[in-house]
Biopython code that builds the backbone (N, CA, C, O; Angstrom):
import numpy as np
from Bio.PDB.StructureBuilder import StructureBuilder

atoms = [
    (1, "UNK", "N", (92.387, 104.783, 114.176)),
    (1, "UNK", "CA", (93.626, 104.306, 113.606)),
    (1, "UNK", "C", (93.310, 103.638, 112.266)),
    (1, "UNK", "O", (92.567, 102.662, 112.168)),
    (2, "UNK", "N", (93.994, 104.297, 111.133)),
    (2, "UNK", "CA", (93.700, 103.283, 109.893)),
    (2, "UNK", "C", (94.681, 102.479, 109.708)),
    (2, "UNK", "O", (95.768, 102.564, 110.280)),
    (3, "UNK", "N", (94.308, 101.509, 108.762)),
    (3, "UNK", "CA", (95.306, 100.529, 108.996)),
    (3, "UNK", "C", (95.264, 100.369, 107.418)),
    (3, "UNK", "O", (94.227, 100.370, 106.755)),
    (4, "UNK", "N", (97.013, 100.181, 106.736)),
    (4, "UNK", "CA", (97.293, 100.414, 105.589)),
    (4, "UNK", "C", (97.166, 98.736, 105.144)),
    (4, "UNK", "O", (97.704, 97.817, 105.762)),
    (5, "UNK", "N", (96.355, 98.602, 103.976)),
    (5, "UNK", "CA", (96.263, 97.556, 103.350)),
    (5, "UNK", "C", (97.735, 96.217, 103.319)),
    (5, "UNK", "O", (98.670, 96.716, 102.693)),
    (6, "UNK", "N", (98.026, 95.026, 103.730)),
    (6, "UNK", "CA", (99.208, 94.078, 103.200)),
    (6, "UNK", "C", (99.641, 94.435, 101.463)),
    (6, "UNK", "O", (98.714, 94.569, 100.664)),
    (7, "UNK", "N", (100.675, 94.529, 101.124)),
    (7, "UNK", "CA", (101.245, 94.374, 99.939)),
    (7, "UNK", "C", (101.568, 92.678, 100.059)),
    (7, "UNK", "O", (101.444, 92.051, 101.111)),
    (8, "UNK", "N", (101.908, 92.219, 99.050)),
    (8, "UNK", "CA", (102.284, 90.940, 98.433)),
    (8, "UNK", "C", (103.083, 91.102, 97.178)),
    (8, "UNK", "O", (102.588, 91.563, 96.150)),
    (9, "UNK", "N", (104.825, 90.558, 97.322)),
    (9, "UNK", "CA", (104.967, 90.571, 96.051)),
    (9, "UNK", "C", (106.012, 89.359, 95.735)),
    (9, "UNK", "O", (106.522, 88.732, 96.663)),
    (10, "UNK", "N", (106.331, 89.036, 94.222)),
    (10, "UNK", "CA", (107.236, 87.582, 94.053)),
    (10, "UNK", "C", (108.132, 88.429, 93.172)),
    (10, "UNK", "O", (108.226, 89.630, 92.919)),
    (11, "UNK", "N", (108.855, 87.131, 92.748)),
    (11, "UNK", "CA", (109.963, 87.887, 91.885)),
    (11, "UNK", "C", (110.299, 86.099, 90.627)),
    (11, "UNK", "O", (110.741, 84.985, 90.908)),
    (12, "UNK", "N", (109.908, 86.589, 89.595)),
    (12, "UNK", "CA", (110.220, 85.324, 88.703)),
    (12, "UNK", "C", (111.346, 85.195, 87.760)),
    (12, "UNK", "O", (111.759, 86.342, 87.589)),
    (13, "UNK", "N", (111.831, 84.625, 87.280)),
    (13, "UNK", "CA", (113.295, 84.398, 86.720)),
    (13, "UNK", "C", (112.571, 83.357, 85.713)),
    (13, "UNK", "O", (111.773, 82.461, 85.991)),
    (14, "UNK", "N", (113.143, 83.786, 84.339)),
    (14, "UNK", "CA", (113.220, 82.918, 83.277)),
    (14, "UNK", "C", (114.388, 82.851, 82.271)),
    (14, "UNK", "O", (115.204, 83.744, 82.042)),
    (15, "UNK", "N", (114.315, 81.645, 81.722)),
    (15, "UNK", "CA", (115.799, 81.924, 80.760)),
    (15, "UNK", "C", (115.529, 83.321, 79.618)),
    (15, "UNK", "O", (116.329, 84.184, 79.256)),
    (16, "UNK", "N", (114.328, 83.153, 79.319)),
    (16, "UNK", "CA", (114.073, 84.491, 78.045)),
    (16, "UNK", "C", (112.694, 85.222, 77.917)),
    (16, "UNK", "O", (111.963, 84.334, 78.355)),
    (17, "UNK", "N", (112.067, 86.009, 77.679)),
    (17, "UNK", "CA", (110.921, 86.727, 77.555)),
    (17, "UNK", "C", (110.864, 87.069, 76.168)),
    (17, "UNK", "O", (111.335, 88.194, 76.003)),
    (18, "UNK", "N", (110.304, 86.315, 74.658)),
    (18, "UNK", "CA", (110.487, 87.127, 73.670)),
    (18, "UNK", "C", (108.687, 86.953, 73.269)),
    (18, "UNK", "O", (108.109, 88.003, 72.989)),
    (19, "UNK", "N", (107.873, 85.655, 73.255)),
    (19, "UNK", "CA", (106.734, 85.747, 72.728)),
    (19, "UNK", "C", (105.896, 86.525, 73.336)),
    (19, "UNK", "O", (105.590, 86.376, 74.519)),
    (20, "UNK", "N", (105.388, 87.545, 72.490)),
    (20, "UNK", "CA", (104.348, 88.366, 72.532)),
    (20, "UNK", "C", (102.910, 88.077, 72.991)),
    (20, "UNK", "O", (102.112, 88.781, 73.609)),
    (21, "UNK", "N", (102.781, 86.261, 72.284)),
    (21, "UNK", "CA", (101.590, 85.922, 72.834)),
    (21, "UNK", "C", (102.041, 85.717, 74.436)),
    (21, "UNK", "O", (101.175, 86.326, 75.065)),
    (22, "UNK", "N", (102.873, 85.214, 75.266)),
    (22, "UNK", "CA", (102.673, 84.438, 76.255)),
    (22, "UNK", "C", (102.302, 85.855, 76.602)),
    (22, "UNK", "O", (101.118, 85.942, 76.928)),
    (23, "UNK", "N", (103.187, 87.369, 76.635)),
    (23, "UNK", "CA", (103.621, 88.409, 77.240)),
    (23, "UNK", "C", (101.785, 89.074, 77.451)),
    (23, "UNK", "O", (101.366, 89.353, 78.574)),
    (24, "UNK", "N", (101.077, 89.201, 76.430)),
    (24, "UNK", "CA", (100.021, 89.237, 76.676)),
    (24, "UNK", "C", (99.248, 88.038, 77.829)),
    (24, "UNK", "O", (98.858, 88.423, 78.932)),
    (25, "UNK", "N", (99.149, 86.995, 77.510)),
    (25, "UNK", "CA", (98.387, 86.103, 78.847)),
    (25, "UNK", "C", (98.889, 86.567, 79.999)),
    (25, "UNK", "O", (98.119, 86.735, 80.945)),
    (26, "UNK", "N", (100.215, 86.846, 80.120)),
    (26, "UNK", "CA", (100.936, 87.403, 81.717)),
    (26, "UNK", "C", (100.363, 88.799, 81.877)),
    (26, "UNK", "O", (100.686, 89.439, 82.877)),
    (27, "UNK", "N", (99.454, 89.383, 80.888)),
    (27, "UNK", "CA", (99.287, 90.894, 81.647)),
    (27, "UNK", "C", (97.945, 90.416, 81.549)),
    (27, "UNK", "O", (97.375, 90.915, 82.520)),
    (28, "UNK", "N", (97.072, 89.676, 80.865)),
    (28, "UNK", "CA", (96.191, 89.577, 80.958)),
    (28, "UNK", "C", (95.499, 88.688, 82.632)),
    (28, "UNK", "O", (94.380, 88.909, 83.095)),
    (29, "UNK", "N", (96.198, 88.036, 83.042)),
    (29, "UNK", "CA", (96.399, 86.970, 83.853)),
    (29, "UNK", "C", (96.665, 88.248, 85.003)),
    (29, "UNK", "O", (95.661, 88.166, 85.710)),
    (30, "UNK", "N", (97.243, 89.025, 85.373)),
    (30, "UNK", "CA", (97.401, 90.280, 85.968)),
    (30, "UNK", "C", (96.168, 90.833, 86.481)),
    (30, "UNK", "O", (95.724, 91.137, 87.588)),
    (31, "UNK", "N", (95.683, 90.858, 85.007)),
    (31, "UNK", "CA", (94.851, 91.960, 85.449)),
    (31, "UNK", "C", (93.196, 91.161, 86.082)),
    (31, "UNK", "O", (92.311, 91.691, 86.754)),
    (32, "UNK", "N", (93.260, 90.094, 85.674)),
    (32, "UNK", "CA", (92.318, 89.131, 85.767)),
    (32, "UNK", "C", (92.002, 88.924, 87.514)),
    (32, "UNK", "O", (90.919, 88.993, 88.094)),
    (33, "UNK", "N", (93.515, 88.622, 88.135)),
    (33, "UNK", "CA", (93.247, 87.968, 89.177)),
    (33, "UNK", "C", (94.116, 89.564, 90.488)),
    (33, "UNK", "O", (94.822, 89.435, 91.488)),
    (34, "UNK", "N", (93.618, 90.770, 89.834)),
    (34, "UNK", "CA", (94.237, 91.635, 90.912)),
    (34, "UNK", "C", (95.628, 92.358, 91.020)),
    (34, "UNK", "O", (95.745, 93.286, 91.820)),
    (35, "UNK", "N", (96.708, 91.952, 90.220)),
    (35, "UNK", "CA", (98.059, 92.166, 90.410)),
    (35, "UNK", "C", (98.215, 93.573, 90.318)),
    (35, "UNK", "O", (98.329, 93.943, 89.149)),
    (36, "UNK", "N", (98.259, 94.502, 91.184)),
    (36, "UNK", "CA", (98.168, 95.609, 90.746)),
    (36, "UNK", "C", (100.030, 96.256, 90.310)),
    (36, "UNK", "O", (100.238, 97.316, 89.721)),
    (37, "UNK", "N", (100.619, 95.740, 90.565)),
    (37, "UNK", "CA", (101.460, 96.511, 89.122)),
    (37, "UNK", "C", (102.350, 94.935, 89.265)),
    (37, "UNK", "O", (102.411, 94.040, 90.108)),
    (38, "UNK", "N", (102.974, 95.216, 87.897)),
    (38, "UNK", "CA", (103.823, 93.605, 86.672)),
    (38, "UNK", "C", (104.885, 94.825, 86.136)),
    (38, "UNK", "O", (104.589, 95.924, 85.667)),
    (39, "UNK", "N", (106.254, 94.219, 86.380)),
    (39, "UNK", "CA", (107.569, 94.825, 85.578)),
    (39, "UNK", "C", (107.947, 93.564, 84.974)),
    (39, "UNK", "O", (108.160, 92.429, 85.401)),
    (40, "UNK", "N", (107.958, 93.945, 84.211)),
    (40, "UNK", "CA", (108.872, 92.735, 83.078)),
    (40, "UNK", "C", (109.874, 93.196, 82.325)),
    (40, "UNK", "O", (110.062, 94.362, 81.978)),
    (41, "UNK", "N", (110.654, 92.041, 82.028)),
    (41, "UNK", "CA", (112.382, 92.603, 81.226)),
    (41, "UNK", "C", (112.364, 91.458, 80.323)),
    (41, "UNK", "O", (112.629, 90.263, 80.452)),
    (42, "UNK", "N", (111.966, 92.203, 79.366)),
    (42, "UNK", "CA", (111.519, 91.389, 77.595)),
    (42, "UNK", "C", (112.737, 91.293, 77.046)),
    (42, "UNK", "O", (113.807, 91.810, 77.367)),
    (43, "UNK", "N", (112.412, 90.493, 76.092)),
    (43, "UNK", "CA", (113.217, 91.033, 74.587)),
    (43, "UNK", "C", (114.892, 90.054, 74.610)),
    (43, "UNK", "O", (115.875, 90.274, 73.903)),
    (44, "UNK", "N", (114.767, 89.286, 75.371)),
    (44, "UNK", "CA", (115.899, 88.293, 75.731)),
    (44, "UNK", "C", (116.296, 87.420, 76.558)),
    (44, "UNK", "O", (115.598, 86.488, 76.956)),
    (45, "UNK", "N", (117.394, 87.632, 76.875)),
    (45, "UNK", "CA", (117.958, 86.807, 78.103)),
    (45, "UNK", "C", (118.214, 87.191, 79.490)),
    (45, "UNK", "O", (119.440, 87.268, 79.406)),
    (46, "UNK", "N", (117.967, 87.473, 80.642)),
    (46, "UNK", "CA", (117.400, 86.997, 81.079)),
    (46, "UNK", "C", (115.864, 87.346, 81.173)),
    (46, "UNK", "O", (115.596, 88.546, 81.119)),
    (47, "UNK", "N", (114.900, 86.520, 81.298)),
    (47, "UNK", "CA", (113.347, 87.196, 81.200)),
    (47, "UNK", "C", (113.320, 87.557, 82.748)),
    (47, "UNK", "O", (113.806, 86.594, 83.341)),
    (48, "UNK", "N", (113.011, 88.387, 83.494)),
    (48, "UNK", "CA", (112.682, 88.781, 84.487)),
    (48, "UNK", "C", (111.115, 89.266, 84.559)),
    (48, "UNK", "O", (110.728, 89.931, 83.599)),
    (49, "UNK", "N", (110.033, 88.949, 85.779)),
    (49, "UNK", "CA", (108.933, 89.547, 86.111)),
    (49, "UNK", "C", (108.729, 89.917, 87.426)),
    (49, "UNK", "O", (109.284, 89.063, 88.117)),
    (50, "UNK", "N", (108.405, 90.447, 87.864)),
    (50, "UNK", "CA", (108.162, 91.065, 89.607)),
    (50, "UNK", "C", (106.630, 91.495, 89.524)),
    (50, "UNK", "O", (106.065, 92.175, 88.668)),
    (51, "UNK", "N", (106.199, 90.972, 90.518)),
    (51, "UNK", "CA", (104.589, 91.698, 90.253)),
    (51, "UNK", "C", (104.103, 92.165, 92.062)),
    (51, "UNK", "O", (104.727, 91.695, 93.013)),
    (52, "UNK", "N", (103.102, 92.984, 92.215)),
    (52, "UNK", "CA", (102.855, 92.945, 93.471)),
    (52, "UNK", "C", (101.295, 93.305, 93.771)),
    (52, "UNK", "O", (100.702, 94.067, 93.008)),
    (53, "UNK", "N", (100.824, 92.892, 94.596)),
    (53, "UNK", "CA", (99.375, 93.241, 94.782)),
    (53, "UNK", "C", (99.203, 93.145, 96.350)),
    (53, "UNK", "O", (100.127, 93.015, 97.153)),
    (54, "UNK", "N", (97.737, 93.241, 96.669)),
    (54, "UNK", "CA", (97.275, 93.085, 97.939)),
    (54, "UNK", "C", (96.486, 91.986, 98.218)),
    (54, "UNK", "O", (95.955, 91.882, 99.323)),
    (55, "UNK", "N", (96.307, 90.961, 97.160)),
    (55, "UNK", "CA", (95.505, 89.731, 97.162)),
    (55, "UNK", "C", (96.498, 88.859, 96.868)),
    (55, "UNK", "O", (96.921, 88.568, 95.750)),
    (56, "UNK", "N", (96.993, 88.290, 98.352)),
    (56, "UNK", "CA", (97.970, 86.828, 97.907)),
    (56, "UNK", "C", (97.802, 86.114, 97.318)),
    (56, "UNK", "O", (98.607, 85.472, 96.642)),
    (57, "UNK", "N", (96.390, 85.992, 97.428)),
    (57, "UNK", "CA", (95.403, 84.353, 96.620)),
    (57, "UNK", "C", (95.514, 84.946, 94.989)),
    (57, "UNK", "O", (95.479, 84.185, 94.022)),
    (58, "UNK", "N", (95.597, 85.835, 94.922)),
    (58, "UNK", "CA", (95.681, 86.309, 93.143)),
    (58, "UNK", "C", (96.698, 86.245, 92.789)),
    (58, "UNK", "O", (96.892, 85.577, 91.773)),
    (59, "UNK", "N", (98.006, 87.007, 93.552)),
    (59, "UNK", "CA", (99.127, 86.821, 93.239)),
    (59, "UNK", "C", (99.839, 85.240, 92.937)),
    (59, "UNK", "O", (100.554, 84.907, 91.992)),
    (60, "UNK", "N", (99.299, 84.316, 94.254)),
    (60, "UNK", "CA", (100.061, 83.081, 93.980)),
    (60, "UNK", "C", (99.339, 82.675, 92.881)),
    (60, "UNK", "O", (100.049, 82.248, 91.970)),
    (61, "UNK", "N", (97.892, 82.671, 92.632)),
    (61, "UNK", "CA", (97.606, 81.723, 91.172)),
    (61, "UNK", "C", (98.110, 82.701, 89.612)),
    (61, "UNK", "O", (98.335, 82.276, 88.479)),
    (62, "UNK", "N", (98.144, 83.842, 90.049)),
    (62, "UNK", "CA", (99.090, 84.752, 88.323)),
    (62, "UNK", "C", (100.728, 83.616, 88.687)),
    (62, "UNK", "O", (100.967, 83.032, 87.630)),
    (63, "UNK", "N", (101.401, 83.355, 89.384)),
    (63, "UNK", "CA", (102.529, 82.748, 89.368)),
    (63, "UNK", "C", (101.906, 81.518, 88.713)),
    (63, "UNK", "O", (102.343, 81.386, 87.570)),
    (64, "UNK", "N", (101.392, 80.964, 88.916)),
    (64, "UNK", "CA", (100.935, 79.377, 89.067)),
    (64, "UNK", "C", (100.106, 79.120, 86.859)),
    (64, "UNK", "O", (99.898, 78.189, 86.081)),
    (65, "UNK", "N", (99.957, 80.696, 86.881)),
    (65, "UNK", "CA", (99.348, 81.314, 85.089)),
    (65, "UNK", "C", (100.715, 81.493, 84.261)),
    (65, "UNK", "O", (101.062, 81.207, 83.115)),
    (66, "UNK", "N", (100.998, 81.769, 84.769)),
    (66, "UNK", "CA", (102.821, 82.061, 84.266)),
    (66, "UNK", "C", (103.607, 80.848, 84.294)),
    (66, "UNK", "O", (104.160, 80.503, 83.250)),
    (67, "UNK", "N", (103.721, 80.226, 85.232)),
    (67, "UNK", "CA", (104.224, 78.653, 85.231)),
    (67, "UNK", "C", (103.955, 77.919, 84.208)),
    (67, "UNK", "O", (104.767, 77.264, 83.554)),
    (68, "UNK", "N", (102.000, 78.067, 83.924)),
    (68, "UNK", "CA", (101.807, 77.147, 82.837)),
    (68, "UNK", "C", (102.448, 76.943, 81.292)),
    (68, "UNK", "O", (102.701, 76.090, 80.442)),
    (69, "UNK", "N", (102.526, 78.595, 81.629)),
    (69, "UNK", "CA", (102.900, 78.594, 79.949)),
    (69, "UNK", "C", (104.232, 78.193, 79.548)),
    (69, "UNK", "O", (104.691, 78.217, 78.405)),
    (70, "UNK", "N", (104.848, 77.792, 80.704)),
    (70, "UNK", "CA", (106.008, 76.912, 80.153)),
    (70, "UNK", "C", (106.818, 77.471, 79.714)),
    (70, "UNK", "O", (107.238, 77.334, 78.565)),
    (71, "UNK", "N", (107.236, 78.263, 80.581)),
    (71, "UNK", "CA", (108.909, 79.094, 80.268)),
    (71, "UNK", "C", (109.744, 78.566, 80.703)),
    (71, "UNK", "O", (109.769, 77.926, 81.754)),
    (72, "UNK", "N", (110.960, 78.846, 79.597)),
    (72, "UNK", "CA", (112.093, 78.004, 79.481)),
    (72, "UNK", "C", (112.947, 78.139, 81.115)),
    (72, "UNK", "O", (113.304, 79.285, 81.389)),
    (73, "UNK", "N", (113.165, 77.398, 81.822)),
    (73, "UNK", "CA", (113.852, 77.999, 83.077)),
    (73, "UNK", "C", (113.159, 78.418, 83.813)),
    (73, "UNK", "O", (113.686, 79.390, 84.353)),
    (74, "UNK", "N", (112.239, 78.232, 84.158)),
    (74, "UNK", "CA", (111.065, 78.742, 85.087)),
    (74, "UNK", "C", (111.389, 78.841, 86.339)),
    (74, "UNK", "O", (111.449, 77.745, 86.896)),
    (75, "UNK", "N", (111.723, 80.137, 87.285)),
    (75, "UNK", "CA", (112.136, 80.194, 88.637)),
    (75, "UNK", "C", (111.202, 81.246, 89.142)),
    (75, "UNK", "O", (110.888, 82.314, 88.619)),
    (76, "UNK", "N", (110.789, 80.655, 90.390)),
    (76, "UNK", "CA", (109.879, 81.740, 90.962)),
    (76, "UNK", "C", (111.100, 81.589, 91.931)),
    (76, "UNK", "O", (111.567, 80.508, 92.292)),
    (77, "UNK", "N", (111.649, 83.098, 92.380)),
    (77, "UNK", "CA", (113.307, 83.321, 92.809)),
    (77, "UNK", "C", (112.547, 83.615, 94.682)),
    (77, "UNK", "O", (113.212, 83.215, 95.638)),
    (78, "UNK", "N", (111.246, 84.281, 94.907)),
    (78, "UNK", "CA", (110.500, 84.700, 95.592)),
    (78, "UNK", "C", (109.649, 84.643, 95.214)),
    (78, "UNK", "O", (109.274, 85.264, 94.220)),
    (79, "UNK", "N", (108.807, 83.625, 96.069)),
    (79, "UNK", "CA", (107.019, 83.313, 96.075)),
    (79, "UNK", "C", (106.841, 84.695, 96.838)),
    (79, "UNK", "O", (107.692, 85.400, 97.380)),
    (80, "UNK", "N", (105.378, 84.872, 96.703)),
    (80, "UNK", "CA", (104.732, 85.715, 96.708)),
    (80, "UNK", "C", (104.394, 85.716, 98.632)),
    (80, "UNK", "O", (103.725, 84.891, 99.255)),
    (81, "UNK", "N", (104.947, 86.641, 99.044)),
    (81, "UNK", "CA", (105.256, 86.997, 100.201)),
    (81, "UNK", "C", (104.340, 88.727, 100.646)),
    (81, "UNK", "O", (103.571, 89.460, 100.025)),
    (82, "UNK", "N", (104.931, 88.757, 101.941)),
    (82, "UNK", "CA", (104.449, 89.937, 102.184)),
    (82, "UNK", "C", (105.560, 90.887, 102.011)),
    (82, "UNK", "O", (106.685, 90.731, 102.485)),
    (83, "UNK", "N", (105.125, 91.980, 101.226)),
    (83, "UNK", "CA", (106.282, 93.116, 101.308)),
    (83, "UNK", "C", (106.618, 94.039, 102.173)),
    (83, "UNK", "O", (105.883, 94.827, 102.768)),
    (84, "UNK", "N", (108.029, 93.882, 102.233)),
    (84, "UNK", "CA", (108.369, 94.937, 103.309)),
    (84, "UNK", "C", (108.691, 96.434, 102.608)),
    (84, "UNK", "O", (109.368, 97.200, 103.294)),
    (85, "UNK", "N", (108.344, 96.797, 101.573)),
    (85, "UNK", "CA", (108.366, 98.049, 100.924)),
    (85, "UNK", "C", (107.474, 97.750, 99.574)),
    (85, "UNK", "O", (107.089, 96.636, 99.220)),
    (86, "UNK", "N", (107.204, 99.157, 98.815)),
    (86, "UNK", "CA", (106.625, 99.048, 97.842)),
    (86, "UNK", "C", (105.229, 100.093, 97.605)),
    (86, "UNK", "O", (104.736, 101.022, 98.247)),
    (87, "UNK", "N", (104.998, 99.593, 96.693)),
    (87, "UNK", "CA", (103.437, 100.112, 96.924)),
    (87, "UNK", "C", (103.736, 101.459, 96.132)),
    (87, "UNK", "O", (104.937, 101.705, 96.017)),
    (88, "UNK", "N", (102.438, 102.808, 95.298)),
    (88, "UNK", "CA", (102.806, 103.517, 94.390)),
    (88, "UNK", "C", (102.148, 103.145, 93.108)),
    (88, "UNK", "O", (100.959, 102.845, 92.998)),
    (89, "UNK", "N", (103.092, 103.194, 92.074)),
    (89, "UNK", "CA", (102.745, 102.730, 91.229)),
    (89, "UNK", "C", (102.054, 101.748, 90.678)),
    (89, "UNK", "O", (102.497, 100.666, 91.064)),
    (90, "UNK", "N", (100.846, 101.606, 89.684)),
    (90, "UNK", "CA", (100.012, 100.461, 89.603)),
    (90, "UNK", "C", (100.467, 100.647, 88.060)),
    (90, "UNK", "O", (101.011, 101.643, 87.582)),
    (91, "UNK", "N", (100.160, 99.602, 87.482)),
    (91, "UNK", "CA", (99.525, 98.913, 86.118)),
    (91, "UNK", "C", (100.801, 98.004, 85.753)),
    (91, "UNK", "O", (101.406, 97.147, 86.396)),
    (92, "UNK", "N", (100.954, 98.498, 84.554)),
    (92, "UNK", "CA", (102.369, 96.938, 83.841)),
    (92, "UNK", "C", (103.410, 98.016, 83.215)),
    (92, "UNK", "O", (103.027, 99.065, 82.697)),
    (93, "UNK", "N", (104.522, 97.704, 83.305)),
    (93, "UNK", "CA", (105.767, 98.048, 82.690)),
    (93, "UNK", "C", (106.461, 97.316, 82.051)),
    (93, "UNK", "O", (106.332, 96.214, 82.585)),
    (94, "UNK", "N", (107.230, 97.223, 81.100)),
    (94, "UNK", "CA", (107.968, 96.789, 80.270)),
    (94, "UNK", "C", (109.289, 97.124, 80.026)),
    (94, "UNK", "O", (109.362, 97.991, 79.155)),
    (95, "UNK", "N", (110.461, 96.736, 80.502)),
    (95, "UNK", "CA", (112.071, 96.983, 80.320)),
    (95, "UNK", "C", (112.672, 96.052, 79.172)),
    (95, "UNK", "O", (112.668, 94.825, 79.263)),
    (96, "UNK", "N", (113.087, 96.615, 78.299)),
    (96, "UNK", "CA", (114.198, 95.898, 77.648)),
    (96, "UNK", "C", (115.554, 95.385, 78.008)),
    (96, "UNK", "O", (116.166, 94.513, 77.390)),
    (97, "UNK", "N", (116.064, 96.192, 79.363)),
    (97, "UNK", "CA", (117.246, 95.920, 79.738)),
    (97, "UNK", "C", (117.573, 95.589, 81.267)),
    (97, "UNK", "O", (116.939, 96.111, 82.184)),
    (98, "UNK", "N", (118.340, 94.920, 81.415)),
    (98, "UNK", "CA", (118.391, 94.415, 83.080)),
    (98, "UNK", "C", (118.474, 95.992, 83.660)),
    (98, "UNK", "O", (117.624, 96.283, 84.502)),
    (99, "UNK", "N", (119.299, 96.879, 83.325)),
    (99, "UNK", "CA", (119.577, 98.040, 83.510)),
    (99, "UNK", "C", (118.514, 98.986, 84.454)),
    (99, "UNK", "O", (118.672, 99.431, 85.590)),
    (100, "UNK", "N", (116.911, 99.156, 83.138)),
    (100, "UNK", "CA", (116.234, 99.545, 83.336)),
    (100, "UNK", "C", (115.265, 98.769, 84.274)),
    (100, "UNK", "O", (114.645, 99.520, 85.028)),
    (101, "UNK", "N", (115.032, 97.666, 84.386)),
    (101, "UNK", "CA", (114.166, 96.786, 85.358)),
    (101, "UNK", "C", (114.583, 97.013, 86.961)),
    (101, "UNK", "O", (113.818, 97.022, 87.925)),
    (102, "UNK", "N", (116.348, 97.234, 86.946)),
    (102, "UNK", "CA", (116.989, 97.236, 88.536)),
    (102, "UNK", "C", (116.507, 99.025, 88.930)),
    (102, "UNK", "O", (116.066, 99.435, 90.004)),
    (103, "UNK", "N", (116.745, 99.738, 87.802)),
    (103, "UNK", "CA", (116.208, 101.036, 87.820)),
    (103, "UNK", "C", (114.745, 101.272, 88.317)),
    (103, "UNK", "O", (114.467, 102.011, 89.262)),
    (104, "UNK", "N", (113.970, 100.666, 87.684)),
    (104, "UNK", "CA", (112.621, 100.708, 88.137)),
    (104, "UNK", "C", (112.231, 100.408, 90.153)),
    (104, "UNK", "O", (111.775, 101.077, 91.080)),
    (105, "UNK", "N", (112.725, 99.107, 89.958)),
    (105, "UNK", "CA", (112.925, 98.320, 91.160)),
    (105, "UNK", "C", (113.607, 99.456, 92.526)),
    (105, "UNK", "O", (113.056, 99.723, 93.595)),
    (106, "UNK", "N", (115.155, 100.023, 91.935)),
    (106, "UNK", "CA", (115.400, 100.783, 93.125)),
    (106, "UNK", "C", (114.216, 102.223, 93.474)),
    (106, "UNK", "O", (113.962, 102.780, 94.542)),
    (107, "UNK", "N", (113.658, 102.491, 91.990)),
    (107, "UNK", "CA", (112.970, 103.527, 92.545)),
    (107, "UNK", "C", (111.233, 103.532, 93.444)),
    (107, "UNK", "O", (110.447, 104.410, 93.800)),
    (108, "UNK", "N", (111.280, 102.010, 93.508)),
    (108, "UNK", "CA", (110.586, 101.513, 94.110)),
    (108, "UNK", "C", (110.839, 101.438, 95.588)),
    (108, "UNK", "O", (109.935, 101.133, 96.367)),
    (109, "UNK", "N", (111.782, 101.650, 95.891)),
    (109, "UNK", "CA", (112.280, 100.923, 96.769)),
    (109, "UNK", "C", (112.403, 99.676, 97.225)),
    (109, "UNK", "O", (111.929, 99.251, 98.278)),
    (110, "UNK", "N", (113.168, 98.961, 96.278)),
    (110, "UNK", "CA", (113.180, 97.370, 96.208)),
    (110, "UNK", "C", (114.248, 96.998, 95.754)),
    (110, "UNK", "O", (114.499, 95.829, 95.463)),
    (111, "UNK", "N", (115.107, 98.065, 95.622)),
    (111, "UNK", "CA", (116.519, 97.668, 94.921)),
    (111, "UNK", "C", (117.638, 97.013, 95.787)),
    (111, "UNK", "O", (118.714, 96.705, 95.275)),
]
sb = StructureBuilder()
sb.init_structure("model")
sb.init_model(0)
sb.init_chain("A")
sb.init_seg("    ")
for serial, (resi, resn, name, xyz) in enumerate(atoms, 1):
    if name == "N":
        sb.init_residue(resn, " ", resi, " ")
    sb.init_atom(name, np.array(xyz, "f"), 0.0, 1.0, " ", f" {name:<3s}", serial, name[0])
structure = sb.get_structure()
């Protein structure tokens, strides 16, 4: 019997996503501590991030990397939990529009 690896994933809420520098530390911070895939919804209001991996302990300290940098409105909406769907796709994405982020998400199955 094999047994399929735990997923882990959160869901963060900010008032805006526009600096480039933070946007880099958050993928860098990703990739550092395991996150195997990061959606983000740049470029305004609302900043949205969702990330998911199989290392909780990575996932909660990338939240805890993201916190620091002191985003305006900082909501982790969902700590980093176990997922009940997911999994697929790996690396980082980037949405400009709530549109495309809920898009991503349903084709995840997470919508």
């Amino acid at each position: 019997m094999s047994r399929t690896p735990s997923l882990f994933n959160c869901l963060i809420r900010t008032h805006h996503i526009t600096s480039r520098k933070k946007l880099q530390r958050v993928r860098r911070a990703a990739q550092q501590l395991n996150v195997d895939w990061l959606i983000v919804r740049s470029g305004g209001s609302p900043g949205i991030m969702f990330a998911e991996g199989r290392d909780e302990v990575g996932l909660t300290e990338w939240v805890s990397t993201v916190q620091a940098l002191r985003y305006k409105d900082f909501k982790c909406v969902y700590k980093p939990a176990r997922a009940e769907a997911g999994g697929g796709r790996l690396g980082f994405d980037e949405m400009e529009s709530v549109k495309e982020f809920g898009k991503a998400m349903d084709e995840r199955g997470l919508g």
